[in-house]
C-alpha positions as CSV (number, residue, x, y, z in Angstrom):
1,X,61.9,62.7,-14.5
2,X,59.8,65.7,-14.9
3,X,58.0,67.3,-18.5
4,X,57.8,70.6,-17.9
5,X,55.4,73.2,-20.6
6,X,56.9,77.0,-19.9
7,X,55.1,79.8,-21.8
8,X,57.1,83.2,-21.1
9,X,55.3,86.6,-22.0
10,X,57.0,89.9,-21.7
11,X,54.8,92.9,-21.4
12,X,55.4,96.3,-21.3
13,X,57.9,96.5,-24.2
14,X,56.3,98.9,-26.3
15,X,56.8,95.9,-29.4
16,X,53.9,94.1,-30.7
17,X,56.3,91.4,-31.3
18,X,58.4,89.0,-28.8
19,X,60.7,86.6,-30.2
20,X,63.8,88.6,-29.5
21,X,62.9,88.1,-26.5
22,X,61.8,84.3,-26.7
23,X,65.3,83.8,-28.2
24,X,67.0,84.9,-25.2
25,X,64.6,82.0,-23.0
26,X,65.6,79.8,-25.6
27,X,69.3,80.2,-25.4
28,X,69.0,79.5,-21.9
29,X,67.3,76.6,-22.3
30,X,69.5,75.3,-24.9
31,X,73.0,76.6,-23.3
32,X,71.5,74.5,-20.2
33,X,72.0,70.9,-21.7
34,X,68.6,70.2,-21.1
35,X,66.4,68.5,-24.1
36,X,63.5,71.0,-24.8
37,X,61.2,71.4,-27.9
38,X,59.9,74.3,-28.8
39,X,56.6,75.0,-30.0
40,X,54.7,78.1,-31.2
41,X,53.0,78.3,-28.1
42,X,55.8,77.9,-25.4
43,X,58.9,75.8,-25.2
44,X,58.7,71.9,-23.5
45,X,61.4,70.4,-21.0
46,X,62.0,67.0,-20.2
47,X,64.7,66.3,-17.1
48,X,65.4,66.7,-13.4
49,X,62.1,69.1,-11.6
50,X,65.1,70.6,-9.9
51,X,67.5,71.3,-12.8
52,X,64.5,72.5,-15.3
53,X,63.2,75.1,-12.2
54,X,66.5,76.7,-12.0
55,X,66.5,77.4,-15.9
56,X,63.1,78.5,-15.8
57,X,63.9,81.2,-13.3
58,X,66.8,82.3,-15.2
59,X,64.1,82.0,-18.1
60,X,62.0,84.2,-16.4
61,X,64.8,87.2,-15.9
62,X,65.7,87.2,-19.2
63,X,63.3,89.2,-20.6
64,X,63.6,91.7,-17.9
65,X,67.0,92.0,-18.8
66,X,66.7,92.6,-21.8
67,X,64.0,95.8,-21.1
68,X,60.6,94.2,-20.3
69,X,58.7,96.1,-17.6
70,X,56.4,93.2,-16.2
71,X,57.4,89.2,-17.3
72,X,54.3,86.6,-17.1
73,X,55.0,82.7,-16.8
74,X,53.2,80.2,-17.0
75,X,54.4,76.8,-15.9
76,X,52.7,73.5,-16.4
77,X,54.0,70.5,-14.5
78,X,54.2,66.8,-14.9
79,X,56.2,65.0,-12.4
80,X,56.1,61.4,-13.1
81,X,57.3,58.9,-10.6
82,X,56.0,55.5,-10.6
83,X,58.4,55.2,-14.1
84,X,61.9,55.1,-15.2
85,X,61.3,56.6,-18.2
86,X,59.3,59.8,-18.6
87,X,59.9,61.7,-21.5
88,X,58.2,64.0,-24.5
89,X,58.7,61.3,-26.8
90,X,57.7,58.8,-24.5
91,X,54.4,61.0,-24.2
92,X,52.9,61.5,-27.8
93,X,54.7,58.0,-28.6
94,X,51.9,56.5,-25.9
95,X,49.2,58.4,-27.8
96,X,49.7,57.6,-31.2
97,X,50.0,53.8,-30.2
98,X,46.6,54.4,-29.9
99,X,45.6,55.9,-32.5
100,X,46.9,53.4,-34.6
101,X,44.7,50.9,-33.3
């Protein structure tokens, strides 16, 4: 099971701001079954690399769609495979464990 941190900037719209067109990634996302989070800074993934790539390219084309001229993404990756269990909970759970000690 993958994590997966997307950050998806449009540029060229003329707007200072972007979260019509981070709603649009979102409801992508979301319509895709996949858990996510998102944060202020970009939205997080947690399933099969295969299954989260294919949402992240239709991601991608959403803001173009919906008038961007030029679409930046940024994608950061971790693939786990020596575990079962990999998730974003599984993640921060590991670090506040130690933090409590």
């Amino acid at each position: 099971m993958a994590v997966v941190e997307v950050s998806i900037a449009p540029l060229g719209t003329g707007e200072a701001g972007v979260s019509r067109f981070v709603a649009g990634c979102v409801s992508i996302v979301r319509d895709s079954g996949l858990a996510y989070q998102l944060t202020p800074m970009g939205t997080i993934i947690e399933g099969e690399l295969d299954s989260i790539l294919a949402v992240i390219r239709r991601m991608h084309e959403s803001p173009f769609a919906a008038g961007a001229q030029r679409v930046s993404t940024l994608i950061k990756i971790d693939d786990r495979r020596d575990r079962a269990e990999h998730t974003m909970q599984g993640k921060v759970s590991s670090v506040e464990a130690r933090l409590a000690h």
